[in-house]
N, C-alpha and C positions, 0 to 999 in steps of 0.2 A: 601403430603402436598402442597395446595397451595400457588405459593409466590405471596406477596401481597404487591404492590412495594407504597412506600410513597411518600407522594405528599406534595411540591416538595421533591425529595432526593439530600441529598448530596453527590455532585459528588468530586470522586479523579481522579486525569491525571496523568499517568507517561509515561515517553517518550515525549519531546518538541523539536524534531527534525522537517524539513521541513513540517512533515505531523501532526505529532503530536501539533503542534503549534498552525496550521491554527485550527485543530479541536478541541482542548480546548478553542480557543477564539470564536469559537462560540458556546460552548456551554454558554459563557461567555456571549455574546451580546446577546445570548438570554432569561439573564436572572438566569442564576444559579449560587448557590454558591459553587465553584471549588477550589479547592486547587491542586496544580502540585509541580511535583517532576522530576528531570533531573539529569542526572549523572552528567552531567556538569551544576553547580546552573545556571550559568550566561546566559544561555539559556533559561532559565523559568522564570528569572527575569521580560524581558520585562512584560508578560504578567498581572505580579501586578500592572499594569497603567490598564489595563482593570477588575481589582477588585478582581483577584486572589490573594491566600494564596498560598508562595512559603515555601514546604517543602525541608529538609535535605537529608531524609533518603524515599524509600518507603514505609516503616513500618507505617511513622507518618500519615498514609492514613488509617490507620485499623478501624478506627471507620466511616469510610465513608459510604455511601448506597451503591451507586454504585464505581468503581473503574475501569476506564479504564486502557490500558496497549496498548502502541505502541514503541513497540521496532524491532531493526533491525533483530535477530536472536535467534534459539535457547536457545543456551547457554542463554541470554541473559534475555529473558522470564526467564529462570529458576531460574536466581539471582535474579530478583527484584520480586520473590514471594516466595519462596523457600530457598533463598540465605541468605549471612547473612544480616539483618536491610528489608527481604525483607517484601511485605505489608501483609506476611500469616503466620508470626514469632512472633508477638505481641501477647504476654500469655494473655492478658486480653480483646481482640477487635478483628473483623477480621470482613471484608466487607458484607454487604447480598449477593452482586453479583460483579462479576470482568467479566469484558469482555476485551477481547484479540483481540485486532486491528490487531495484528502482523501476518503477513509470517512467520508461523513456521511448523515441524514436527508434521503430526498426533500424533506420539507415544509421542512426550514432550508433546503437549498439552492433552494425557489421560493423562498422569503423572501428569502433575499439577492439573487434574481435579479433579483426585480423593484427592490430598493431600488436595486443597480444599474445600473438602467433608467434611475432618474429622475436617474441624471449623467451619463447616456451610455454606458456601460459596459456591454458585451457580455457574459454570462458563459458561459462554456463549462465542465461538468462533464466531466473527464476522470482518473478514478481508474486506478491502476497497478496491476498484477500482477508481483510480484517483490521481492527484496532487494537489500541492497548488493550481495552478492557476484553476483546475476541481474546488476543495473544493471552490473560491473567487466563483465560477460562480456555485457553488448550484449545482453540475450534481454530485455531489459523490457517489456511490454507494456502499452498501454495502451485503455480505451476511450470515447470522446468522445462527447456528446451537446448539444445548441443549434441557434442560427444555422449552418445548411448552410454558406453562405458567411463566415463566423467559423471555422468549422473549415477549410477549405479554406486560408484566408489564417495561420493558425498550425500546421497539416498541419507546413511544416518543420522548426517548431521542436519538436514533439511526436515526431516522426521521429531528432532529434539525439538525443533520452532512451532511444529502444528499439529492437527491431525489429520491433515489428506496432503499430498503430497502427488502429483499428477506427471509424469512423462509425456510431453506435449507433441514432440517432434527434434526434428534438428532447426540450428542455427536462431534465428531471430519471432522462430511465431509464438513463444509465446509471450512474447510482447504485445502479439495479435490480441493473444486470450486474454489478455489482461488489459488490455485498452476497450475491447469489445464487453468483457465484466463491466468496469467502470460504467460507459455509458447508458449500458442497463443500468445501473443504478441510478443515474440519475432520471431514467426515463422514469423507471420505479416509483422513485422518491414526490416525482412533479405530479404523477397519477395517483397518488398516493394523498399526496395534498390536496388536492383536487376532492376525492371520493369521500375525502374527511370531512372537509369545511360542507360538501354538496348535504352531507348527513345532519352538522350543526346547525346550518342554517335553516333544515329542517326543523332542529328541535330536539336533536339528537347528540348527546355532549359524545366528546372526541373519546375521552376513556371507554364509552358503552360500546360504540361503536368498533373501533380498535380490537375490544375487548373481542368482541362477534367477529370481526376480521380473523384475527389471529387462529380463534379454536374452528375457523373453517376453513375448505380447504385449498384456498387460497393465502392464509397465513402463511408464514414465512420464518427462518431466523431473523431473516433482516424486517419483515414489519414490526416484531416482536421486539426486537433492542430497537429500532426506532420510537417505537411507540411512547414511553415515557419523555422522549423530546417532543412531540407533536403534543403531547399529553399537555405534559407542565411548561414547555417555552423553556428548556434549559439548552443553549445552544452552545454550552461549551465542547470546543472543536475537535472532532475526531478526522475530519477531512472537511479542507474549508473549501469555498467557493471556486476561489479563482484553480484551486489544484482541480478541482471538477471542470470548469472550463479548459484545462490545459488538454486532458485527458481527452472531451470533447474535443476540441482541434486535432488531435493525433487521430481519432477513429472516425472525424468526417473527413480526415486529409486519404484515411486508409480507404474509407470507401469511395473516392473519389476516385483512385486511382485503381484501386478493384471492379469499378463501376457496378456498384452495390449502391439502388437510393435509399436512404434512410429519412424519409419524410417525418416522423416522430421522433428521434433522435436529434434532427435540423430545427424542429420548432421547440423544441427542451434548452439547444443548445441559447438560443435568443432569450429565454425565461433566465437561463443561468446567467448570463450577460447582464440582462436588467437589471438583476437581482445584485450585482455585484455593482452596476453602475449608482445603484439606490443606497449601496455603504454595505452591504453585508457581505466587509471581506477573512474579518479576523474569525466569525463564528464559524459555529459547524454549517455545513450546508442544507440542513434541515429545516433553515429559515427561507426555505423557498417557502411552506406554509405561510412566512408572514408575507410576501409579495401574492402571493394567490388570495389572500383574506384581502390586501389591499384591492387588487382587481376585481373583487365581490364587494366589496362595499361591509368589510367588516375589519372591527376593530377585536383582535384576539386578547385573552388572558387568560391566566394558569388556571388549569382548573384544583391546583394540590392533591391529585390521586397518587395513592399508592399503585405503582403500575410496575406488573414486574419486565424486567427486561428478554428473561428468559433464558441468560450466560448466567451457568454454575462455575465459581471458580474451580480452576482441577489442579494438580501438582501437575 
């Protein structure tokens, strides 16, 4: 059977943490009518100034078209659909379609697919790449997996949150793509660290260097907004430690069982471990720098450069 998505549909959001926020208010500004649910109310409140309906429970989202879900883990996924009051528990409603923003487990997200199934409910995994400050600036990307035609029919509204938007496959891979993203990153981030401090200890300050990074052609988006955290030491959190550890455990559990060795990915994951067991759990995870200066034998500080990030805000 074709789905055959309503125009406009009503949208449900649950999850209004840093990311989930930014991305129900725009689907807000651009116009739909959204109702959000958060574990903690007073987090979804704000965004009833931008014309949201704040619900209690996820359940009170069943009669929704669509129903987004951005949560931190697991487990967590599984209570707000599955769980008790979650949005696939409700005897008489349950969504056309739920799409899954979150960082989770292939196997929980079959499992919720098919419980899914059995009230009609399409799910389409579609995890993100980016921050608030990516989402202000329109570069979020996203990649989608399920029903061919389920993604085609919510295409628009996955369109309104970024600017790339990827059809990955059927069923659970991109969960693949998106756990396999993550731990580039972090490989990223730890070499990254590494090739920086290797340069200041030279005698080379981190903005110069950075600076030569970036406009070569190994720069990046992502060295580029990193760059002002390595620069200055600002470690306020865009993705913290331990959610990079978690991420790490899903993509060396995937290649374990794909029997894919990932011998750099394996010794990153033990640096992020340290790094979290040393205290840096609430920052962004950009203070692996400070554990790599530790292991060099140096003591870092801000340099105060003006360092651009390289994210133009967009409408």
């Amino acid at each position: 059977m074709t789905y055959v998505a309503k125009d406009p549909p009503r949208i449900g959001w649950i999850g209004t943490g840093r990311m989930g926020f930014q991305l129900a208010a725009r689907l807000l500004d651009a116009g739909y009518d959204v109702a959000v649910q958060n574990r903690t109310r007073a987090k979804a409140e704000p965004l009833a100034a931008r014309g949201a309906t704040v619900v209690d429970r996820p359940q009170d989202l069943a009669d929704r078209d669509v129903v987004f879900v951005m949560v931190s883990a697991s487990a967590d996924l599984e209570s707000v659909t599955t769980g008790d009051g979650g949005v696939l528990t409700d005897p008489d409603a349950a969504p056309g379609v739920l799409v899954d923003s979150s960082t989770v487990s292939a196997q929980v997200s079959a499992q919720v697919r098919a419980e899914a199934a059995k009230r009609g409910t399409a799910l389409l995994a579609a995890p993100v790449s980016g921050n608030p400050k990516v989402i202000a600036a329109g570069q979020l990307t996203i990649a989608a997996s399920g029903p061919r035609d389920v993604f085609d029919g919510v295409e628009p509204l996955l369109s309104t949150l970024g600017r790339g938007v990827t059809y990955v496959g059927d069923d659970e891979v991109a969960r693949l793509v998106k756990i396999a993203h993550n731990v580039f990153l972090g490989v990223v981030t730890q070499s990254l660290a590494e090739i920086t401090l290797l340069a200041e200890k030279g005698g080379v300050s981190r903005a110069a260097f950075l600076a030569f990074l970036n406009d070569s052609v190994m720069g990046s988006v992502f060295t580029r907004y990193k760059s002002p955290a390595l620069v200055n030491l600002d470690f306020k959190p865009t993705f913290t430690m331990p959610l990079l550890r978690k991420d790490f455990d899903l993509g060396l559990a995937e290649a374990r069982a794909l029997e894919v060795p990932m011998p750099l990915a394996s010794a990153t994951a033990q640096l992020v471990a340290g790094a979290i067991g040393a205290g840096h759990t609430d920052e962004d995870f950009a203070t692996l720098i400070l554990e790599q200066a530790r292991r060099s034998g140096m003591v870092l500080e801000s340099e105060n450069e003006d360092v651009d990030d390289g994210l133009t805000v967009t409408s």
